[in-house]
Backbone of each chain as ProteinMPNN parsed JSONL, in Angstrom:
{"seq_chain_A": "XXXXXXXXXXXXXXXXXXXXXXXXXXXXXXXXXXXXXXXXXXXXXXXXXXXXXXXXXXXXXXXXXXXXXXXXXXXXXXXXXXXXXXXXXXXXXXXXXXXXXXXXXX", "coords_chain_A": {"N_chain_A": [[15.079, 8.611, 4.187], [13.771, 7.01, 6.898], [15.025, 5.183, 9.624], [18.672, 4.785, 10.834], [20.353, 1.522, 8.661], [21.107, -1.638, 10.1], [23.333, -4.165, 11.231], [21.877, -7.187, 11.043], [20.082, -9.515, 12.809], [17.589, -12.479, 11.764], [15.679, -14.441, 12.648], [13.773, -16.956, 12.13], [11.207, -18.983, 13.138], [9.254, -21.928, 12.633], [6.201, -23.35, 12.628], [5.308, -24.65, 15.527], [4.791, -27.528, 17.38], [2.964, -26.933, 19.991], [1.69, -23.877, 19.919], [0.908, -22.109, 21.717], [2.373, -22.747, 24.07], [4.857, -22.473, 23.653], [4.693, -19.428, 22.714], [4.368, -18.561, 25.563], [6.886, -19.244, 26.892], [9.135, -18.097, 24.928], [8.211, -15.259, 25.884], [8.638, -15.403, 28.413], [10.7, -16.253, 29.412], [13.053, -16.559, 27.439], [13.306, -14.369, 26.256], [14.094, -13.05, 28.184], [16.714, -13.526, 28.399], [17.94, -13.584, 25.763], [17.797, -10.31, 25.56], [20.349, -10.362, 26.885], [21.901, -10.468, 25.147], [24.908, -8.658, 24.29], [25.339, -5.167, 23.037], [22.992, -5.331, 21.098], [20.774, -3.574, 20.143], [18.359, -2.905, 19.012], [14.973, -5.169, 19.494], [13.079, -6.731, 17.825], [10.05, -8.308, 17.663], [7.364, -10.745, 15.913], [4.18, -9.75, 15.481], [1.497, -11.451, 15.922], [-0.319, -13.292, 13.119], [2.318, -14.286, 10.473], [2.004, -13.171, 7.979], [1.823, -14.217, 4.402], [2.032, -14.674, 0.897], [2.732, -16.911, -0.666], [2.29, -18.932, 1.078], [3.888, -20.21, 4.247], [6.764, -21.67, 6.059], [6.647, -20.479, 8.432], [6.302, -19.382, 11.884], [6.592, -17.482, 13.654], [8.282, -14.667, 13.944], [11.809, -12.785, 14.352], [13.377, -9.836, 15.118], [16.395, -9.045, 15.4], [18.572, -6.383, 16.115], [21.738, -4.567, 15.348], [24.307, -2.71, 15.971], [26.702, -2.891, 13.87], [28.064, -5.18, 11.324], [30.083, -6.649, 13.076], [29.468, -6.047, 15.497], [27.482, -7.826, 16.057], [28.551, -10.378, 15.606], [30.224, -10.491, 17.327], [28.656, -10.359, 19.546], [27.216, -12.628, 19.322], [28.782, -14.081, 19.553], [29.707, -13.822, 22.55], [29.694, -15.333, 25.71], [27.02, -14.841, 26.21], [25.48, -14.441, 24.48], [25.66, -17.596, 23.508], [24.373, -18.105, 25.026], [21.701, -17.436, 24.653], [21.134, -18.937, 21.976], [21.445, -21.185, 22.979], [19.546, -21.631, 24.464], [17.096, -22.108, 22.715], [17.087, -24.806, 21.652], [15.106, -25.298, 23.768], [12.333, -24.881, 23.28], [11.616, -24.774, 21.441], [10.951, -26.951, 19.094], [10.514, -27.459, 16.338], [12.115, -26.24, 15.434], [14.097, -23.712, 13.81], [14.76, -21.273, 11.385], [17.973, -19.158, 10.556], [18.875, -15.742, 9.668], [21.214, -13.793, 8.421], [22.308, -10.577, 8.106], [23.428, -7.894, 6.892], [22.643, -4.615, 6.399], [21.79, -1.498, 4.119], [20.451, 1.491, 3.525], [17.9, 2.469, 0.996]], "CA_chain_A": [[13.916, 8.041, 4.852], [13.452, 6.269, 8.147], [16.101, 4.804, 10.77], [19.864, 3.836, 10.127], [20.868, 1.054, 8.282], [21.91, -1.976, 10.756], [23.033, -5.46, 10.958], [20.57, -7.967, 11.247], [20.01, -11.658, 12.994], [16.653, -12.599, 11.662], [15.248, -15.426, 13.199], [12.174, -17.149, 11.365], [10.796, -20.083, 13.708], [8.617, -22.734, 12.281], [5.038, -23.853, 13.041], [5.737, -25.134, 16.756], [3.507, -28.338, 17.981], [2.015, -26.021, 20.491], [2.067, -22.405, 20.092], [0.838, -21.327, 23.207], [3.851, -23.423, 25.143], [6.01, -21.856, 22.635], [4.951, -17.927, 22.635], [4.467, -17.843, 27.029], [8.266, -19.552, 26.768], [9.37, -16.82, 24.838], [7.987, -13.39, 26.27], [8.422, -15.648, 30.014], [12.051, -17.043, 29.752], [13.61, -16.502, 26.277], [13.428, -12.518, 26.054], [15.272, -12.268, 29.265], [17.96, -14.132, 28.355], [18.467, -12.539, 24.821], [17.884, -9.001, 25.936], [21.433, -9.876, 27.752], [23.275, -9.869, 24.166], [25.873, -7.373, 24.253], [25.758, -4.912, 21.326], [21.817, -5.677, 20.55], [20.016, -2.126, 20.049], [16.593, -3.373, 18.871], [14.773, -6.127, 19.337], [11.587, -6.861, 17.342], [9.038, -9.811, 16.864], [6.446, -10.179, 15.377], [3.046, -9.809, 16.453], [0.279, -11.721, 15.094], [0.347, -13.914, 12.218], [2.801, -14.062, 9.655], [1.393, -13.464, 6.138], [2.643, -14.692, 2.848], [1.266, -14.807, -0.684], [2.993, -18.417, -1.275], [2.372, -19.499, 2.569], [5.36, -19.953, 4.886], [6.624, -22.734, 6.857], [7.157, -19.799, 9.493], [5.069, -19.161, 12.651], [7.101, -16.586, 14.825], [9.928, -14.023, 13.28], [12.625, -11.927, 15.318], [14.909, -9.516, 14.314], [17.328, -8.317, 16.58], [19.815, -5.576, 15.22], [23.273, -4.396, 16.16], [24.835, -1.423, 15.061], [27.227, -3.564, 12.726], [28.045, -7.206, 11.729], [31.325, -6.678, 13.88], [29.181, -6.351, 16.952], [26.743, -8.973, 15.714], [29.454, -11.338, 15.873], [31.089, -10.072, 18.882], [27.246, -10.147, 20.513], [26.269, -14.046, 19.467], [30.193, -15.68, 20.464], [29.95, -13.782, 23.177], [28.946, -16.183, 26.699], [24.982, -14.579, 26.603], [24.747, -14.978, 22.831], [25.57, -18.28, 23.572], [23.321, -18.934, 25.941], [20.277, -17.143, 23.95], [21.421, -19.58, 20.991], [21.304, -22.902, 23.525], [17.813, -22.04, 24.911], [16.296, -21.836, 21.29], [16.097, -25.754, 21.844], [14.265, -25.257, 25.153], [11.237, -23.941, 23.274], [11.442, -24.451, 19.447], [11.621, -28.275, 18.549], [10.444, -27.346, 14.897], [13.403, -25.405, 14.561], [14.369, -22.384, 13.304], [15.858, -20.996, 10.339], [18.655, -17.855, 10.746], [19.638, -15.128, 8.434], [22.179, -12.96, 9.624], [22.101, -9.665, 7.463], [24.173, -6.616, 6.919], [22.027, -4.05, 5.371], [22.048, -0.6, 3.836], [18.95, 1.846, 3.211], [18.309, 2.452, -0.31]], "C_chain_A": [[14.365, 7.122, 5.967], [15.068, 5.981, 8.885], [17.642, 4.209, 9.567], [19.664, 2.572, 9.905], [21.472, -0.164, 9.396], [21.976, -3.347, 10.194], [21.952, -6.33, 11.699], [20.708, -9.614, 11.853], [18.419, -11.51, 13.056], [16.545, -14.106, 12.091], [14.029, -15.885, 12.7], [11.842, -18.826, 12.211], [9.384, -21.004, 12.963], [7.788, -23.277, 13.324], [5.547, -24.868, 14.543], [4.565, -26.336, 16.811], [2.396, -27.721, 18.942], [2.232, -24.533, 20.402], [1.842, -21.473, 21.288], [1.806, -21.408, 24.155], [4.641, -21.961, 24.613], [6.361, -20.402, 22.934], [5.013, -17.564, 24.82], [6.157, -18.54, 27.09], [8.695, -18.472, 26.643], [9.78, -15.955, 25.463], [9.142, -14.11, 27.809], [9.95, -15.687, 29.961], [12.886, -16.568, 28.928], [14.108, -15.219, 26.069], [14.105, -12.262, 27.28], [16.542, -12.135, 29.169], [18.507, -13.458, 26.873], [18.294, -11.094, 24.683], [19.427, -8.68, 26.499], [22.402, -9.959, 26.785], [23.863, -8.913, 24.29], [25.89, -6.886, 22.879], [23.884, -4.901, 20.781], [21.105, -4.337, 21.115], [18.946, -2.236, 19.573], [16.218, -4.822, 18.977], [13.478, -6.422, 19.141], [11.169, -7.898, 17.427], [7.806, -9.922, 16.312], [5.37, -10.559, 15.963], [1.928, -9.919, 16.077], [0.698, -12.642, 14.018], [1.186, -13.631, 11.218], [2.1, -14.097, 8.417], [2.212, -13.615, 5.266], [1.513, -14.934, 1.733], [1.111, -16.431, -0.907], [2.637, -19.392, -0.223], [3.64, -19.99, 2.758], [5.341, -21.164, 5.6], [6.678, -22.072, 8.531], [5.929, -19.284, 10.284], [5.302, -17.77, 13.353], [8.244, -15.614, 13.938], [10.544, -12.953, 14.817], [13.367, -11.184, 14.423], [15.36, -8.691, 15.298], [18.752, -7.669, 15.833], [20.647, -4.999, 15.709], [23.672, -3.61, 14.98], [25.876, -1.956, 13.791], [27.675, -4.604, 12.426], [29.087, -7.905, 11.937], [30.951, -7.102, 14.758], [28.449, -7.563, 17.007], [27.587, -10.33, 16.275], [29.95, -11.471, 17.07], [29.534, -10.637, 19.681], [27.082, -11.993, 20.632], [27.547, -14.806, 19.822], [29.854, -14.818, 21.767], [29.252, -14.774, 24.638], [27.459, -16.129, 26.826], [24.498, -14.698, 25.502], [25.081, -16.669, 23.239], [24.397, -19.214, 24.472], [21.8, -18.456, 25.668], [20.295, -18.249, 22.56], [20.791, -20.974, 21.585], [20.189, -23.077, 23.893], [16.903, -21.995, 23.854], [16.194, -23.892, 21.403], [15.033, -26.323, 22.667], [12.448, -25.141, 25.099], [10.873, -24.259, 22.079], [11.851, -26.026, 18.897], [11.198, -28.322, 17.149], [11.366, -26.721, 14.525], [13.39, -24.087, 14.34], [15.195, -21.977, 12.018], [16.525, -19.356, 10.437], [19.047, -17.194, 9.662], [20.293, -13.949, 9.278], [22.615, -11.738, 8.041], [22.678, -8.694, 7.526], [22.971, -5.413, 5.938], [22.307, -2.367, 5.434], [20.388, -0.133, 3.675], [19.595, 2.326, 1.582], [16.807, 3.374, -0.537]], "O_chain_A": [[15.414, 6.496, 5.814], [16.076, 6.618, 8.578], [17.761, 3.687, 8.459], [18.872, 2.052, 10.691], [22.567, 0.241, 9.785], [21.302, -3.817, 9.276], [21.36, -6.082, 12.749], [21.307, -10.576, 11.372], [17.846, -10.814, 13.894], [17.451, -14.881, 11.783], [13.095, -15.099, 12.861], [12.373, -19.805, 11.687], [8.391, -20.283, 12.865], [8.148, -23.61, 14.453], [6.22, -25.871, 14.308], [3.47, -26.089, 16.306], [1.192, -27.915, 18.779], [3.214, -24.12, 21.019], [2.417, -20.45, 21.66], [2.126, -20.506, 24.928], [4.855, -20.853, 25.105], [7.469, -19.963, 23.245], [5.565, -16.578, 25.307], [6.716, -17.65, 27.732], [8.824, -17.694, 27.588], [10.936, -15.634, 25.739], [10.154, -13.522, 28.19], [10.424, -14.863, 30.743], [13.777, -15.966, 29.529], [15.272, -15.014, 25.725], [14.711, -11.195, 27.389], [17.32, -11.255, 29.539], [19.546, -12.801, 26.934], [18.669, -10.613, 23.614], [19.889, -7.548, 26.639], [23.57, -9.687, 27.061], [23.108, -7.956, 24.463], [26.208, -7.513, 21.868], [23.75, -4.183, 19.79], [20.92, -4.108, 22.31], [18.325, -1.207, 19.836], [17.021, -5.677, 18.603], [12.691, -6.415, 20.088], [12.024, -8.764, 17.244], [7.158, -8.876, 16.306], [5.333, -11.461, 16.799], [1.203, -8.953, 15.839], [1.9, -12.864, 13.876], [0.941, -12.498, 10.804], [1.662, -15.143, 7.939], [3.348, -13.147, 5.339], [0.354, -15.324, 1.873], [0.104, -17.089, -1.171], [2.648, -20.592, -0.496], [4.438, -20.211, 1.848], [4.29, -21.76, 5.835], [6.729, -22.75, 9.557], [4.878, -18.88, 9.786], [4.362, -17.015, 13.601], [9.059, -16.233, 13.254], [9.965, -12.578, 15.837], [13.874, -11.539, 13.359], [14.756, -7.8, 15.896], [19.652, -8.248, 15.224], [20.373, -4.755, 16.884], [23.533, -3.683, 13.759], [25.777, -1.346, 12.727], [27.799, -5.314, 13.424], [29.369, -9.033, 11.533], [31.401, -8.136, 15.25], [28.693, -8.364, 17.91], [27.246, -11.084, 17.185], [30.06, -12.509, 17.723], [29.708, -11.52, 20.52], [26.884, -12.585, 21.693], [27.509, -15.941, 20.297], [29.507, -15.782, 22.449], [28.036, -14.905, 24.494], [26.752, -16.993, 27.344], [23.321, -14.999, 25.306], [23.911, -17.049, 23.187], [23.895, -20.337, 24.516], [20.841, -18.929, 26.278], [19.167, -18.332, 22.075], [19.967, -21.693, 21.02], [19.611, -24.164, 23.854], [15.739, -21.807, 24.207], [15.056, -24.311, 21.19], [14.324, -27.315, 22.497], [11.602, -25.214, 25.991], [9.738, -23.99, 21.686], [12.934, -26.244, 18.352], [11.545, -29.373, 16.61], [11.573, -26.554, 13.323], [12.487, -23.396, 14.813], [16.296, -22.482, 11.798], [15.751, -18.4, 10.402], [19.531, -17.8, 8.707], [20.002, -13.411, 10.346], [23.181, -12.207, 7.053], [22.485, -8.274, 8.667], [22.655, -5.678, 4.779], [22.861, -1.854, 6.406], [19.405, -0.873, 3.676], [20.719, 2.481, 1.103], [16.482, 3.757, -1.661]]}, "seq_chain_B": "XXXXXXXXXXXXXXXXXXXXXXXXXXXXXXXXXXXXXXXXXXXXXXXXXXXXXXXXXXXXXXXXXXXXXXXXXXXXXXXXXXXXXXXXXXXXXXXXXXXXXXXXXX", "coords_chain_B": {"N_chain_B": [[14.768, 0.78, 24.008], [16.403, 0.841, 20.815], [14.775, 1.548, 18.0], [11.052, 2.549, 16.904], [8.41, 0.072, 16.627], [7.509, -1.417, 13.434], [5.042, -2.302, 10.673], [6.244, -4.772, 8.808], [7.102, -5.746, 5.591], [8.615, -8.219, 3.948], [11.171, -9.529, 1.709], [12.719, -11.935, 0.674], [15.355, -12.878, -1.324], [16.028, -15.449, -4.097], [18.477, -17.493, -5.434], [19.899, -15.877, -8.08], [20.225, -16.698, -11.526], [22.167, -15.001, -12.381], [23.972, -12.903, -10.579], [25.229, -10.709, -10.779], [23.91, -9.15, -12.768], [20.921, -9.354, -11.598], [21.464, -7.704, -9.396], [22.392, -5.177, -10.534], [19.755, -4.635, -12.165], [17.879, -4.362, -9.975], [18.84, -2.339, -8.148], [19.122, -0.099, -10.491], [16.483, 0.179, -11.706], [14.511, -1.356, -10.332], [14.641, -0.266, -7.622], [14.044, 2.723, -7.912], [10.966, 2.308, -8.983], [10.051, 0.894, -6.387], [10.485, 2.171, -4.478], [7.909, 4.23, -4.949], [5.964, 3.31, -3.5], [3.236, 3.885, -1.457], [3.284, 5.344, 1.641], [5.403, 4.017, 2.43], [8.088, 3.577, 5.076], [10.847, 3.291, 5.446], [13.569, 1.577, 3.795], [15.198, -0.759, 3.412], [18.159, -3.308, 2.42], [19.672, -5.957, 2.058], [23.841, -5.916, 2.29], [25.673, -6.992, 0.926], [26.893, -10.846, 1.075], [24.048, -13.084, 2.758], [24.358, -14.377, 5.858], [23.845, -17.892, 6.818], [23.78, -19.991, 9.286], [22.697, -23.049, 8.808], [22.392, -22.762, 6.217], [21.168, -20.991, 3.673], [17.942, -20.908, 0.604], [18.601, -17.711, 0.175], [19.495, -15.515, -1.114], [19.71, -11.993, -1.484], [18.039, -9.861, 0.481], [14.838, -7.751, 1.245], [14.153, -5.516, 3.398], [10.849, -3.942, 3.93], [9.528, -0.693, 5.681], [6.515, 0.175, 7.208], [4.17, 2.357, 8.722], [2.268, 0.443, 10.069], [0.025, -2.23, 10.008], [-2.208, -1.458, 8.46], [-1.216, 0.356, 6.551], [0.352, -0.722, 5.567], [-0.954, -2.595, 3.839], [-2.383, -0.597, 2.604], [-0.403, 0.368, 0.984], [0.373, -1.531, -0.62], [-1.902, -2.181, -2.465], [-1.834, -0.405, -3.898], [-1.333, 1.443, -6.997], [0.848, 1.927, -7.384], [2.368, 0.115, -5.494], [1.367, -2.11, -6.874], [2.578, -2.157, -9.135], [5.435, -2.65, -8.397], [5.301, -5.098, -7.153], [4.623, -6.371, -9.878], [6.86, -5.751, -11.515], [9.068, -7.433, -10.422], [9.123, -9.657, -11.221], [10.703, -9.783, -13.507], [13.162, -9.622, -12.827], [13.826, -11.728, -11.333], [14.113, -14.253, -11.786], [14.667, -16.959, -10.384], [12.406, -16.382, -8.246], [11.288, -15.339, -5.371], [10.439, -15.35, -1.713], [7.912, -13.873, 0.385], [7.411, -12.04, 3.223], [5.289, -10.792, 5.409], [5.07, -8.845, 8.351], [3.57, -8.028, 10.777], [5.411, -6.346, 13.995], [6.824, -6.006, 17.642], [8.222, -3.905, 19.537], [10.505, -5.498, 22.435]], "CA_chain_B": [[16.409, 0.562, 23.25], [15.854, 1.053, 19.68], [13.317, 2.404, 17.334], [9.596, 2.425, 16.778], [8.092, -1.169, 15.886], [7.032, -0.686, 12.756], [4.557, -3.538, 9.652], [7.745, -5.372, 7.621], [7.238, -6.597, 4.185], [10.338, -8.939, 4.154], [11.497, -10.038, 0.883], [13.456, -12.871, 0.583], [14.994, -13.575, -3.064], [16.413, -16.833, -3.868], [19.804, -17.771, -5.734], [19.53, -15.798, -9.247], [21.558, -17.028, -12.024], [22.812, -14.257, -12.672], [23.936, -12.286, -9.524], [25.355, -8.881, -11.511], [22.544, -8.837, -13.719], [20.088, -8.804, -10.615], [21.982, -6.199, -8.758], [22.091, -4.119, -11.684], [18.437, -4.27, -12.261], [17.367, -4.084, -8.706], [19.27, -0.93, -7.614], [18.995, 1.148, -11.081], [14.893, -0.083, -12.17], [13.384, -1.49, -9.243], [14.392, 0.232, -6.403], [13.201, 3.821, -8.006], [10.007, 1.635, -9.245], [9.716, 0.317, -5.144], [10.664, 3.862, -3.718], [7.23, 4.884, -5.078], [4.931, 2.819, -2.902], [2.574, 5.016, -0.592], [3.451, 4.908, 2.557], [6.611, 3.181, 2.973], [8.971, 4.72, 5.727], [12.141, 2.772, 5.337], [13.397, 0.764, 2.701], [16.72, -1.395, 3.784], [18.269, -4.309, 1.571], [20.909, -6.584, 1.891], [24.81, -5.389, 2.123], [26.64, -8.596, 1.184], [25.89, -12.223, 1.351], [22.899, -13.384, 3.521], [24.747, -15.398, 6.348], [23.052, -18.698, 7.921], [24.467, -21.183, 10.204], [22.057, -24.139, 8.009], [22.629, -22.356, 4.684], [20.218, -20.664, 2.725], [18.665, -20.489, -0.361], [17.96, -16.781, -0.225], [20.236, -14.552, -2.188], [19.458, -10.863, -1.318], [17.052, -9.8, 1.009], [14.825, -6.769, 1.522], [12.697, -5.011, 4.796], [10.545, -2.473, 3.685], [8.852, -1.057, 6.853], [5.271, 0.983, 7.108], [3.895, 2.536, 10.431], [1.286, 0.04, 10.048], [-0.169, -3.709, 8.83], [-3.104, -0.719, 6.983], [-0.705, 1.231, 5.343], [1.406, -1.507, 4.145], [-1.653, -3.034, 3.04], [-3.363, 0.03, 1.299], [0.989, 0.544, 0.123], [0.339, -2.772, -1.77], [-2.551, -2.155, -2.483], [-2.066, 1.068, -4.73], [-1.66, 0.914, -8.242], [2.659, 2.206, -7.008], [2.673, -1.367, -5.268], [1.214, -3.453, -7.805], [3.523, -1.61, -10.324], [6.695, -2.565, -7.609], [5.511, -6.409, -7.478], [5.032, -6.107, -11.018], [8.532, -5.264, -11.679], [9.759, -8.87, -9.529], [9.409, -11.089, -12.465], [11.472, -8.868, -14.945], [14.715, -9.309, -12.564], [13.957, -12.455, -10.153], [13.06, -15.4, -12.219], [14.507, -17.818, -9.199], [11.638, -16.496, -7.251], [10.982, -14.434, -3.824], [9.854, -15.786, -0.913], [7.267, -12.477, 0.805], [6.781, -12.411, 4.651], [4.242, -9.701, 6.13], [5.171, -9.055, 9.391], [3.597, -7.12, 12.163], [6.408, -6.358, 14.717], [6.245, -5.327, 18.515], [9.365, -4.558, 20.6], [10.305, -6.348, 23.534]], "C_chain_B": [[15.53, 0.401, 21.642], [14.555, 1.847, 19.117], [11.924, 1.956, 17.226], [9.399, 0.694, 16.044], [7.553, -0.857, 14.694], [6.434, -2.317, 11.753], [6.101, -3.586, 8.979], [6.782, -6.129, 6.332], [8.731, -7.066, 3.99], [10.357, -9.769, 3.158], [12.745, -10.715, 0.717], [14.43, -13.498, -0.841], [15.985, -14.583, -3.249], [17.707, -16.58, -5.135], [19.712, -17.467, -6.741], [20.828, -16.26, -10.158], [22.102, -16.344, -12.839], [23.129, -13.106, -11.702], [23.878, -10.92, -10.255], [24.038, -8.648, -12.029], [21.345, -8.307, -12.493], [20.205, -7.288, -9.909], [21.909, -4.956, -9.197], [20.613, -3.671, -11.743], [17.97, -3.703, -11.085], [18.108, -2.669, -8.066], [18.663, 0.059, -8.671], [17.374, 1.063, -11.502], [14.198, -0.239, -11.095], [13.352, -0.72, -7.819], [13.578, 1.563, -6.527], [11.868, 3.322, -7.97], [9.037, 1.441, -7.229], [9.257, 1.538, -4.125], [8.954, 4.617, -3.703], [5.992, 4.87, -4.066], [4.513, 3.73, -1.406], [2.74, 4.379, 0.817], [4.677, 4.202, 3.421], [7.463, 4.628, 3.811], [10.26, 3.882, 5.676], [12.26, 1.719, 4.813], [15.416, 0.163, 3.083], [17.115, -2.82, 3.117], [19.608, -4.901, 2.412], [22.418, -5.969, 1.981], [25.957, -6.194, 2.203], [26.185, -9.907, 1.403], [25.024, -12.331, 2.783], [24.176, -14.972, 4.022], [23.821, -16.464, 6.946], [23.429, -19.764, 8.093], [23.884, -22.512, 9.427], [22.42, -23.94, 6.644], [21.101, -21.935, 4.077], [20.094, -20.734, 1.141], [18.385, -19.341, -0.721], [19.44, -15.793, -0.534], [20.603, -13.048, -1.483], [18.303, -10.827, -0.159], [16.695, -8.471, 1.39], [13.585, -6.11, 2.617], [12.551, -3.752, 4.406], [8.861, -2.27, 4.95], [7.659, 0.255, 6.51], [4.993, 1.278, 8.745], [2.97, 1.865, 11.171], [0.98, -1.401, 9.369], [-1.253, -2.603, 7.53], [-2.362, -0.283, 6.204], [0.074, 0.555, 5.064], [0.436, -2.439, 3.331], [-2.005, -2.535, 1.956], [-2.19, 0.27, 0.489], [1.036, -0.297, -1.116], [-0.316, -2.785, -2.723], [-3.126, -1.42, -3.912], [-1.833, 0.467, -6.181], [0.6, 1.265, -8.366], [2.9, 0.747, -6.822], [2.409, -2.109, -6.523], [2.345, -3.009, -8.85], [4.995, -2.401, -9.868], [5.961, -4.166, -7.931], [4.817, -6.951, -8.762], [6.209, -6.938, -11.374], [9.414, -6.893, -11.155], [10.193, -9.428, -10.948], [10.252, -10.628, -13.072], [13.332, -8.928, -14.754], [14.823, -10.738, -11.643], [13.451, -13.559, -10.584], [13.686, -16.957, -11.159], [13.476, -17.358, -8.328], [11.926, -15.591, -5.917], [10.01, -15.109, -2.93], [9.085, -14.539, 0.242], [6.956, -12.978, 2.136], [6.116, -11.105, 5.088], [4.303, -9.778, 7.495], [4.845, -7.576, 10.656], [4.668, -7.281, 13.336], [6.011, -5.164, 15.994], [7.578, -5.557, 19.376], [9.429, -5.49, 21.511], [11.537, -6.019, 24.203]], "O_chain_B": [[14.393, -0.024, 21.438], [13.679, 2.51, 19.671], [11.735, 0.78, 17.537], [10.111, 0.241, 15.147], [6.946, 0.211, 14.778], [7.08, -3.353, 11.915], [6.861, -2.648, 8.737], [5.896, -6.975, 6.455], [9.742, -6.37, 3.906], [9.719, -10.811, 3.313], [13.791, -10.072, 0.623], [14.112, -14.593, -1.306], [16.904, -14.547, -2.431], [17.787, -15.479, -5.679], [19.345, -18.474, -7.345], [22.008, -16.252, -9.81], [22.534, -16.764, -13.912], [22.465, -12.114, -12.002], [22.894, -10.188, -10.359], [23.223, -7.876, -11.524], [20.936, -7.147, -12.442], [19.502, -6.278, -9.866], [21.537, -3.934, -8.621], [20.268, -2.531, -11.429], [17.634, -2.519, -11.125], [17.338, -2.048, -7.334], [17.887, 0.932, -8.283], [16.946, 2.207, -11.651], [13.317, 0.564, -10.788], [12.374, -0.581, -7.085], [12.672, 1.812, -5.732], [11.264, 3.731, -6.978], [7.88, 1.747, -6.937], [8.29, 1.773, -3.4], [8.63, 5.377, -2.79], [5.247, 5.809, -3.788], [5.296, 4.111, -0.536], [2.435, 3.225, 1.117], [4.802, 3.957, 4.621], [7.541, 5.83, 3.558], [10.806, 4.488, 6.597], [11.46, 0.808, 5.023], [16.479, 0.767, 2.939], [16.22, -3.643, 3.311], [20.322, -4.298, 3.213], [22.172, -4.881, 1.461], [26.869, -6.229, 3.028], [25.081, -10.079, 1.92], [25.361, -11.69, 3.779], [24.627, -15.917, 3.375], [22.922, -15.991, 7.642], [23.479, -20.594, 7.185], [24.813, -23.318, 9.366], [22.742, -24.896, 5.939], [20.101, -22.651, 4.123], [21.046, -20.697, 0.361], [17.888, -19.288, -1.846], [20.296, -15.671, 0.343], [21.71, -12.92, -0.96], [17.688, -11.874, 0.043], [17.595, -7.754, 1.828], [12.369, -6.279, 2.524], [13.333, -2.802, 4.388], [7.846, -2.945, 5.121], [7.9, 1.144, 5.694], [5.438, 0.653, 9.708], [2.655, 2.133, 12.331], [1.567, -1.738, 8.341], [-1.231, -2.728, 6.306], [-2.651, -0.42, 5.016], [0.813, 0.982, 4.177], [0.835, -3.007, 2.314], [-2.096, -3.054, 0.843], [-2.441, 0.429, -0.706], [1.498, -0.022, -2.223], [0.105, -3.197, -3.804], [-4.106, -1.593, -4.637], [-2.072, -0.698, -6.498], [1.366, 0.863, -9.242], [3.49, 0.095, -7.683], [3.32, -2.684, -7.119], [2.979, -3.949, -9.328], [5.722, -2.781, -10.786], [6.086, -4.483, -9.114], [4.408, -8.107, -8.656], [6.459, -8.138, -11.484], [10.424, -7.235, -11.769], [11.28, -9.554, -11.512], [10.956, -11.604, -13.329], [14.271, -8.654, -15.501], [15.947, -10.931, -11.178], [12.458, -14.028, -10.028], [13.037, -17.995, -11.293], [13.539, -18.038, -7.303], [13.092, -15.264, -5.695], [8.884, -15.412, -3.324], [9.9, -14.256, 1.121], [6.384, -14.052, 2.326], [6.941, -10.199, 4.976], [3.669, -10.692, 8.021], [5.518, -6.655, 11.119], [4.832, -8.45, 13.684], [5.396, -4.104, 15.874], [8.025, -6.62, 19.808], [8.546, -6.347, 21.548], [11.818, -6.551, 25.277]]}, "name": "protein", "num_of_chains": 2, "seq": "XXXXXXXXXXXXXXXXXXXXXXXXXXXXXXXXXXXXXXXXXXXXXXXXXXXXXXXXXXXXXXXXXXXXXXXXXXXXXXXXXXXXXXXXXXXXXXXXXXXXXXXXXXXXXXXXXXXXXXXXXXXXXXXXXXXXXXXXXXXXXXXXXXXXXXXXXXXXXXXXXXXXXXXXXXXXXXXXXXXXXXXXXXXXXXXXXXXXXXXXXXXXXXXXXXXX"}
């Protein structure tokens, strides 16, 4: 069933003070600059609210995936992962929490 | 670049105290049990610790994706889903943290 198997940098951003600043940041500034990871073959977010059963402290998710969590690595030291990493305080002063994921289908 | 956006159910599961024991359960009981739910098109887990630059406390983690927020609703919905989060308690008594996530390239 469905698509390969990749690694994963999930990104789960927390309830922002404004969300409107926050999401025209983003699409406007943010997505240019991490589109220029090296190695990054999808890049999702999500669209609309997040739902949860237990409620979440999370407003925004990403997941941006890389064929394996060689390139992953290689992708976020490299100079443009660094500089999609440094503008995450440009935009996100609630923070963010990262999970960085290897996965298999099952 | 990449594949179709597709609804995520993104399961999160937290530090069990008993790792083998989980693993065990969760591959040979729950994943057939999970496999059943209507609608699901790709079912991808974990493949090694869950890295994060802050630290987590999530354990395992699993994205099971639908072509849709309806059909991962009516997926849940069924009497397959409720059977699949069911099944949680029996292997996950630290808990799961559930995110519902509509997703839209970029």
């Amino acid at each position: 069933m469905g698509s390969k198997p990749m690694a994963k940098l999930v990104v789960l951003y927390k309830h922002p003070p404004d969300p409107v600043a926050f999401e025209r940041y983003y699409f406007s500034t943010h997505v240019p600059i991490a589109r220029k990871v090296p190695g990054l073959k999808n890049f999702e977010v999500s669209n609309g609210p997040i739902v949860s059963p237990q409620g979440t402290p999370y407003f925004f998710a990403v997941f941006m995936s890389f064929d394996s969590m060689s390139a992953l690595d290689a992708g976020m030291r490299s100079p443009e992962g660094a500089a999609a990493a440094a503008d995450v305080a440009n935009f996100a002063p609630a923070g963010a929490d990262v999970l960085i994921v290897d996965t298999k289908s099952v």
